[in-house]
N, C-alpha and C positions, 0 to 999 in steps of 0.2 A: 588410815590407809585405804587406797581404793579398791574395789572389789573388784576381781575381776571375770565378768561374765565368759562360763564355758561357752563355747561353740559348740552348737549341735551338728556333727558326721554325719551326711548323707549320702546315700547310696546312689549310686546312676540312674536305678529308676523312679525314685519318688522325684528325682529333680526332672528329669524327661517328661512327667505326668503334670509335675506342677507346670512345665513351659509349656506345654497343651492345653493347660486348664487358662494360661493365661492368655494365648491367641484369641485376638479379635475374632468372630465373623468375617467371611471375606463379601466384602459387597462388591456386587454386581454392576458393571458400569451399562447406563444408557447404550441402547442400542443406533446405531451409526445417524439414523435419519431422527430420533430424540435429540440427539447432540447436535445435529446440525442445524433443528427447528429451534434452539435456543441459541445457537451463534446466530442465526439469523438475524434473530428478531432484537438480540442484542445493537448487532450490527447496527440495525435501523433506528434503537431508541438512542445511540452515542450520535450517529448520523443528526439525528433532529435534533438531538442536546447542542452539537456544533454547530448547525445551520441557524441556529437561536443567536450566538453568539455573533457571527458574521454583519457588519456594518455594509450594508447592502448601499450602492451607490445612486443616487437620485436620479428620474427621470429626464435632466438637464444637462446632468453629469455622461449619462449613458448614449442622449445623441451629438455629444460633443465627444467622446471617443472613439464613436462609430465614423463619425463623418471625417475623423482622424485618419483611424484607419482608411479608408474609403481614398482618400486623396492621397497617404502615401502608396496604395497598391497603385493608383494611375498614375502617380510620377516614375514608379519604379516598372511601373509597364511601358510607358513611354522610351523610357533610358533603353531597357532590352530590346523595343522595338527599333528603336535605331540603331544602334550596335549591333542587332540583326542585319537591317536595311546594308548597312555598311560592309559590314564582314560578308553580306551575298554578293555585294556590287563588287569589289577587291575578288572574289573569288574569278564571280567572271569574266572582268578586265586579266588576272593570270591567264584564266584558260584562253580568254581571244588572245592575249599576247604568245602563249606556247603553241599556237596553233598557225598563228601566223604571218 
């Protein structure tokens, strides 16, 4: 047959003591500029971890997208220049025509 172990009755304060006796320390957090001197530097060594990774694009590569760019800003500057040009000359062939 099994035995079976009494339970020992305890009173409210030997348990209130015991839950006191069992709290941690309470530890002190870093001070604001501590914490932020470690996000920083954090920051910067994930920063350089990923810039490692980065497949940087060749010297050939880089003035051949530049000179890309470069030709569509002047096609696209040309196009507004004239659609400017136009849209002022229409404006003032209106005004000479309501005038008279």
């Amino acid at each position: 047959m099994a035995e079976n172990p009494k339970k020992e009755v305890t009173t409210g304060e030997s348990s209130e003591v015991s839950k006191k006796q069992k709290k941690a320390p309470v530890k002190k957090k870093p001070n604001f500029f501590v914490r932020a001197g470690r996000g920083i530097s954090r920051w910067f060594r994930e920063m350089r971890s990923e810039l490692k990774k980065v497949q940087w694009p060749s010297t050939k590569q880089t003035v051949n997208h530049t000179a890309t760019v470069i030709a569509c800003v002047v096609v696209v500057g040309v196009f507004i220049w004239v659609f400017d040009w136009l849209a002022a000359g229409g404006a003032k062939a209106l005004i000479a025509l309501a005038q008279g």
